[in-house]
C-alpha positions in Angstrom: 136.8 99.2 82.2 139.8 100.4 84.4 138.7 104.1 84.3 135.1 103.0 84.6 135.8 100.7 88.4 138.2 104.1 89.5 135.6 106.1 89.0 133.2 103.7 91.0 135.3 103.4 94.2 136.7 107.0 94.1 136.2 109.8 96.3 134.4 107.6 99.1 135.8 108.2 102.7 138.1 106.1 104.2 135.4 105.0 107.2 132.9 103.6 104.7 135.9 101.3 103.3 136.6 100.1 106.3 132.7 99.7 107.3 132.8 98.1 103.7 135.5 95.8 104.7 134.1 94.1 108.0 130.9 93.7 105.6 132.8 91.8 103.4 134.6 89.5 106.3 131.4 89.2 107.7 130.0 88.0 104.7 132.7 85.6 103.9 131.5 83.5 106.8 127.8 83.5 106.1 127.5 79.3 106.0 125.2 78.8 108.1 121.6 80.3 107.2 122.5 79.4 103.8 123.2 75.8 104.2 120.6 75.6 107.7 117.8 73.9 105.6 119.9 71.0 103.6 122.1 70.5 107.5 118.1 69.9 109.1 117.2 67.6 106.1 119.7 65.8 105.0 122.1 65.8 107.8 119.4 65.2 110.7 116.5 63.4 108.9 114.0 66.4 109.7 110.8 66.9 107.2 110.6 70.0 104.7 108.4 71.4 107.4 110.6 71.1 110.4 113.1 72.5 108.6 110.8 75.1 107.7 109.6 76.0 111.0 113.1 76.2 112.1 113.4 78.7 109.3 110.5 80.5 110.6 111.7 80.9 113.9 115.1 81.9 112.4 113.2 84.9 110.8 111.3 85.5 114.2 114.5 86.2 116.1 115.0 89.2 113.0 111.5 90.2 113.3 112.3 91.0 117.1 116.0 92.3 116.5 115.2 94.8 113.7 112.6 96.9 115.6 115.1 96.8 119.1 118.3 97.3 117.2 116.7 100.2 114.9 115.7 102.0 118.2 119.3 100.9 119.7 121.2 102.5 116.8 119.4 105.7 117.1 119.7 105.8 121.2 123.0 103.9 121.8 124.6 104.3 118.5 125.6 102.5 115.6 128.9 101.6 116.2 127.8 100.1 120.0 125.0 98.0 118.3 127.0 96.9 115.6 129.5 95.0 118.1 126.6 93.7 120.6 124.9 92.1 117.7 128.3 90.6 115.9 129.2 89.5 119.8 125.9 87.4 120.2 126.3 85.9 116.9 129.2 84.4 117.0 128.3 82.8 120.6 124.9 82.0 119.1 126.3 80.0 115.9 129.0 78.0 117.5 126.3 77.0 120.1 124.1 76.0 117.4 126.4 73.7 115.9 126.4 71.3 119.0 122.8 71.3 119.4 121.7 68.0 119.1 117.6 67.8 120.9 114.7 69.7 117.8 113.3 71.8 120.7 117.0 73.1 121.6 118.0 73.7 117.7 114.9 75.7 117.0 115.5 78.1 120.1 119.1 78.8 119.0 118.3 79.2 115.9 115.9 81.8 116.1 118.6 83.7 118.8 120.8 83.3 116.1 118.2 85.0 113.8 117.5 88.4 116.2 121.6 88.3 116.6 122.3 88.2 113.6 119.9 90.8 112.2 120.9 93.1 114.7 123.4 94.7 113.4 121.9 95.4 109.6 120.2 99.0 110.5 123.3 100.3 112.6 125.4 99.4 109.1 122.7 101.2 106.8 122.6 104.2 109.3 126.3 104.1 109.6 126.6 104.3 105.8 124.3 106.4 105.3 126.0 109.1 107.8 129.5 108.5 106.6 129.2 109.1 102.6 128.2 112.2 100.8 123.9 112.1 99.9 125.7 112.4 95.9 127.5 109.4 96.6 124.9 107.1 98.3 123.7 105.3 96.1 127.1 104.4 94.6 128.0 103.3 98.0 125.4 101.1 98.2 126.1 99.4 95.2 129.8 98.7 96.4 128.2 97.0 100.0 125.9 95.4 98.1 128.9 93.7 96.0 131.1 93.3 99.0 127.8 91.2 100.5 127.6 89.2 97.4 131.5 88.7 96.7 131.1 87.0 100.1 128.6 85.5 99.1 130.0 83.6 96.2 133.3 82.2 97.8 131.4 81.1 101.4 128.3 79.3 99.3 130.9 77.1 97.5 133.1 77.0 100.2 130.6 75.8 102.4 129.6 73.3 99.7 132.7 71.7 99.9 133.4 72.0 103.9 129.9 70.4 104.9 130.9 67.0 103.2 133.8 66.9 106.1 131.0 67.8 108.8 128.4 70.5 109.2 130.1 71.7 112.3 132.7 73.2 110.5 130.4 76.0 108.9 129.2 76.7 112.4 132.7 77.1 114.0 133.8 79.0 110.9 131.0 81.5 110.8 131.7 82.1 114.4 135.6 83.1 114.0 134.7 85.1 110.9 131.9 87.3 112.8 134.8 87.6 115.7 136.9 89.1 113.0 133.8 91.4 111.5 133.6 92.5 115.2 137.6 93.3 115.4 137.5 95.6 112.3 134.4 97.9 114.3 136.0 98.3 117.2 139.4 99.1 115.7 138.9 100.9 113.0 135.3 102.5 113.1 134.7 105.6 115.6 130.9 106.1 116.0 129.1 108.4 113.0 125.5 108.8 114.8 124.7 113.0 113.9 125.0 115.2 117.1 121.5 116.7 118.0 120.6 119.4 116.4 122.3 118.6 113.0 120.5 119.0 110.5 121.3 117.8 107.1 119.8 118.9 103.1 117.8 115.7 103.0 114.3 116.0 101.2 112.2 113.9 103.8 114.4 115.8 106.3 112.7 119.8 107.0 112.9 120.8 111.0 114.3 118.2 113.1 111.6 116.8 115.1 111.4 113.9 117.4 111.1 110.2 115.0 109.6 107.1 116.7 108.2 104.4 115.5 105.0 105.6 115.2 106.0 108.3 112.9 107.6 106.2 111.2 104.5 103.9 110.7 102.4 106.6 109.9 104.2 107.4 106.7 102.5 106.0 104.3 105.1 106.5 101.1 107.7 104.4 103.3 105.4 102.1 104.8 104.5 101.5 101.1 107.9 100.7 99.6 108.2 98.4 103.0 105.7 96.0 101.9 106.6 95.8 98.2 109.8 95.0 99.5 108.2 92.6 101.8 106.8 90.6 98.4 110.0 90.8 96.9 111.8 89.3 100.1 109.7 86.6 100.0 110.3 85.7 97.1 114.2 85.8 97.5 114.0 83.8 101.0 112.9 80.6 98.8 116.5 80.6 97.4 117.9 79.8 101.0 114.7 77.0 101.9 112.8 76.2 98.9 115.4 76.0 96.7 117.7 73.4 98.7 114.9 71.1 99.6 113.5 70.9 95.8 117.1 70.2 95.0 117.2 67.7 97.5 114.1 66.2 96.9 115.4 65.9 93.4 118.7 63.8 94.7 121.1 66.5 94.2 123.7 67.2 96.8 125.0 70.1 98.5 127.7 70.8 96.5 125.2 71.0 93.5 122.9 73.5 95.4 126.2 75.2 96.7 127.4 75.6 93.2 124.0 77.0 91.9 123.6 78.8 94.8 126.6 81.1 93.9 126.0 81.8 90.8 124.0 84.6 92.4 126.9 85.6 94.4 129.1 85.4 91.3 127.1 87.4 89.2 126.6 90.3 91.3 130.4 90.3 91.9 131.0 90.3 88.1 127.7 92.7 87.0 127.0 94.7 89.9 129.3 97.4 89.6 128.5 97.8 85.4 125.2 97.4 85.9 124.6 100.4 88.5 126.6 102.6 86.1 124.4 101.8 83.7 121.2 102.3 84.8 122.0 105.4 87.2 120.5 107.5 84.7 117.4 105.6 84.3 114.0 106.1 85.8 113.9 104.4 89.2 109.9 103.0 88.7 111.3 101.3 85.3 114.4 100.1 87.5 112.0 98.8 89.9 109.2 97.5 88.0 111.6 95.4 86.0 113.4 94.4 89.0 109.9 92.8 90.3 109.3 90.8 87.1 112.5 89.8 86.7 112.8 88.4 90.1 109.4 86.8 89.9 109.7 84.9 86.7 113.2 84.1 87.5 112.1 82.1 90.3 109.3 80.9 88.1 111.4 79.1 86.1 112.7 77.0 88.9 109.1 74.3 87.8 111.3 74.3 84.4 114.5 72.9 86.1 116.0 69.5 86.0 119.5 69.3 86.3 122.7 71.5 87.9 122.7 73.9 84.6 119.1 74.7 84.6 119.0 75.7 88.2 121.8 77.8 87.4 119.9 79.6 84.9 116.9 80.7 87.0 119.3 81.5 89.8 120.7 84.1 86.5 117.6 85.5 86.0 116.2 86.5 89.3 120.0 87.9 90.5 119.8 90.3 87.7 116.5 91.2 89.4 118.5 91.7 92.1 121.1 93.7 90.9 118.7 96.4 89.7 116.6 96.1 93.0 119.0 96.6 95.7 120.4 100.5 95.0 117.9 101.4 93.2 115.5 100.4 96.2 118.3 101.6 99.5 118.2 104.9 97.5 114.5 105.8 97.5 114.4 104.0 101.6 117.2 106.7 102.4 115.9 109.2 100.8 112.4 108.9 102.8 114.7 108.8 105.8 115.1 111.5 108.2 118.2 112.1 109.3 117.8 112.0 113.2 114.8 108.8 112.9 117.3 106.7 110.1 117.8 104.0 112.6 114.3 103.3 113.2 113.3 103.7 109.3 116.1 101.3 108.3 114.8 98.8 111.4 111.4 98.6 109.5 112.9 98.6 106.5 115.2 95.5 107.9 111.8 94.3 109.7 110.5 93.5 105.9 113.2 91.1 105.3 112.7 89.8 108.9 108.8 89.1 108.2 109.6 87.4 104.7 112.6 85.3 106.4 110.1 83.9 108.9 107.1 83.5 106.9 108.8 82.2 103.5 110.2 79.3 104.9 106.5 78.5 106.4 105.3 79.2 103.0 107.4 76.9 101.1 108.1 74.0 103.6 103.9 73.9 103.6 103.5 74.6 99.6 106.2 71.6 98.8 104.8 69.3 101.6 100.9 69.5 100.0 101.3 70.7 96.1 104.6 70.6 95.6 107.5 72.2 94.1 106.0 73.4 91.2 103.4 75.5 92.8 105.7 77.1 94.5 107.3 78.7 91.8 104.2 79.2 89.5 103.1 81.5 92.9 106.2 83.4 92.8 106.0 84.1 89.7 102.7 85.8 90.2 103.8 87.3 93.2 106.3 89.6 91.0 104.0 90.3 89.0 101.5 92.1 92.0 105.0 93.7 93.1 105.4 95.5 89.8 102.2 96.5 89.4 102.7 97.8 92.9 105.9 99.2 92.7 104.6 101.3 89.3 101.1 102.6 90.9 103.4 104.1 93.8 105.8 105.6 92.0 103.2 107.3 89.5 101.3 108.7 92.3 104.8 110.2 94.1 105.6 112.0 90.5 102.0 113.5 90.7 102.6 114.8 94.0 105.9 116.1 93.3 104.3 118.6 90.3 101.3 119.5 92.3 103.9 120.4 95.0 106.2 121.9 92.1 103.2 123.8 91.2 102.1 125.6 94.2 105.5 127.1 94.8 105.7 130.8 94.4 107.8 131.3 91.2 111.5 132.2 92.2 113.1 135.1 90.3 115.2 132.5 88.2 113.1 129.4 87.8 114.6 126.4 88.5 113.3 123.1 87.9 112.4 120.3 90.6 114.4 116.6 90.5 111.6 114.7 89.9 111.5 111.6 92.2 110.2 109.1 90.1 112.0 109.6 86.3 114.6 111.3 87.3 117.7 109.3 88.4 118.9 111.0 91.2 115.6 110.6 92.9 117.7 107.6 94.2 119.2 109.7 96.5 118.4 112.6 99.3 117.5 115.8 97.8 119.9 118.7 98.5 119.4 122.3 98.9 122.2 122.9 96.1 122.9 120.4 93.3 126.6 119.9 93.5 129.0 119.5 90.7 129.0 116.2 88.3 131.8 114.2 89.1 133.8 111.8 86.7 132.1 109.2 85.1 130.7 106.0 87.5 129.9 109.0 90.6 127.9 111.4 87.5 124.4 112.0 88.6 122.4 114.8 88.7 122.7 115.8 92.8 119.5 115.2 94.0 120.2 112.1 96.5 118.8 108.8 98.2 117.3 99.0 99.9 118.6 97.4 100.8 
């Protein structure tokens, strides 16, 4: 195990750790999109729906942000976007927090929503800049866990805080966002490529000007975009849905902050074993189970009844997760240009945008007419779609990868092509020369790369 998290962290530069670091500070304060729903309902009095609109609107202000800020950390930079996004946040929460009239709360909160996902591509740009295309995917993995080890210790934190007053989460994200901000402007110089750089990525060829109609037009990205779209959905319910079943139910926040992270939990314990293991595996298996796992995960929340039960679906769909998330960032990095990454990881961020605004819609209106148990019969059939999805794609990008294999002139020595879809490293971006395999945890064939 000891030689197994060495080789894990090792070898990354010292800017992603400390990139890595303000994630994880950052993280440690996320209270209050978490805990929003349960403060509207059970706190103020507000309906399933209100609490859902305000959810909505929430997700409206990251719908707005991630286009803006992907263009931003292309033109301004990433490190300049990162600190005008963590700035507005932590004005934004603390404001929320004293907001008293429904009109107000639901305007801050969807500033609150465009502030806070501003700063989300700038970080995946950033990363992706800053660490070695063999090592991206790894890298991934370890933000990923930073965002969930966060996760964990705020959730149950926050459990226990909001029983002394829901204005504690709000002034304690706000100083923690502060802090987040600190650690960029200290300690992280700006990574954004100089023009005319030009790295071995496989989406990359000559560099050419990326907007965001080129990046529409692609059809392969826009593709993986809306199966991540389903998937999102389905993993905004945990932060609406879940909370209002549970309080509907007559469970209290510290029972919902205790299921809750599990999730965060899990990944901490599982995330970095897990991505060791299946780094070797074939992405559209990584992804298809991903999708069922997450779907019928969530499915099982019509099954659950008490603190332990809850816990269990909560199990399920995170190990969904785990598979998802570096599996996923590695194929949207690889379809990323160099010189257009902002923009690409914008609409990539824009899927989690749409599904934060439209879940809580979805499930505030499914619990208010049919009920809880609807709602989680639909999402299991919504993984389901995204699997199927998710497995017709990646079959048709392994056809056109040996068509394309095909019509190359043979070289003198015949080499053959990564293939994108079974082989692992088509989790990363492709390189002109397959570098050495490193020690175990960083081993994988050097082709390179959710989120």
């Amino acid at each position: 195990m000891r030689r197994g998290v060495v080789a894990s962290v090792a070898g990354l530069p010292r800017q992603f750790w400390w990139l890595w670091t303000s994630t994880l500070v950052n993280r440690l304060g996320a209270f209050v999109a978490t805990f929003l729903a349960l403060y509207l309902t059970v706190e103020r009095g507000y309906s399933a729906s209100y609490a859902g609109l305000v959810g909505a609107l929430y997700g409206l202000g990251g719908v707005v942000s991630s286009v803006v800020a992907g263009v931003a950390t292309d033109r301004l930079g990433r490190r300049p976007t990162m600190l005008i996004a963590q700035l507005t946040t932590a004005g934004s929460v603390a404001l929320l927090g004293f907001m008293t009239d429904p009109v107000a709360i639901a305007a801050v909160a969807c500033l609150v929503g465009m502030a806070t996902n501003g700063s989300r591509p700038a970080v995946q740009a950033m990363m992706a800049d800053i660490v070695a295309p063999e090592d991206r995917v790894r890298a991934f993995a370890l933000n990923y866990w930073a965002l969930n080890m966060g996760f964990a210790i705020s959730s149950a934190l926050a459990g226990l805080l909001a029983q002394y007053g829901y204005l504690l989460l709000f002034i304690g994200e706000s100083a923690l966002v502060l802090a987040c901000a600190v650690v960029v402007f200290v300690k992280l110089p700006e990574s954004r490529p100089a023009a005319g750089t030009v790295e071995g990525d496989a989406a990359e060829g000559p560099v050419r000007r990326v907007s965001m109609t080129t990046v529409v037009r692609d059809g392969r990205f826009m593709t993986v975009v809306g199966l991540n779209l389903m998937l999102a959905l389905l993993f905004q319910q945990a932060y609406v849905s879940l909370p209002v079943t549970m309080g509907l139910e007559g469970f209290t926040s510290s029972d919902f902050g205790l299921v809750i992270a599990t999730n965060g939990v899990l990944i901490v314990l599982l995330q970095i074993p897990v991505t060791r293991f299946i780094e070797h595996r074939s992405p559209a298996a990584l992804l298809i189970g991903s999708a069922l796992l997450t779907g019928y995960g969530f499915g099982l929340t019509a099954f659950a009844g008490s603190v332990a039960l809850f816990a269990v679906a909560v199990a399920v769909w995170t190990l969904g997760e785990i598979i998802n998330s570096p599996t996923q960032m590695g194929l949207v990095v690889r379809l990323s240009p160099t010189h257009g990454r902002g923009r690409y990881q914008g609409m990539y961020s824009l899927s989690w945008s749409v599904a934060a605004l439209a879940a809580p819609l979805l499930g505030g209106t499914a619990i208010d007419r049919f009920g809880p148990e609807a709602l989680w019969a639909g999402c299991a059939v919504v993984g389901t779609v995204a699997a199927l999805g998710y497995g017709l794609l990646l079959r048709r990008m392994n056809a056109e990868e040996r068509e394309r294999a095909a019509a190359e002139p043979t070289a003198a020595e015949p080499t053959t092509a990564p293939d994108p879809v079974t082989d692992t490293a088509a989790t990363s971006v492709t390189e002109a020369t397959p570098a050495p395999v490193k020690a175990a945890g960083a081993a994988v064939p050097r082709t390179d790369s959710v989120a």
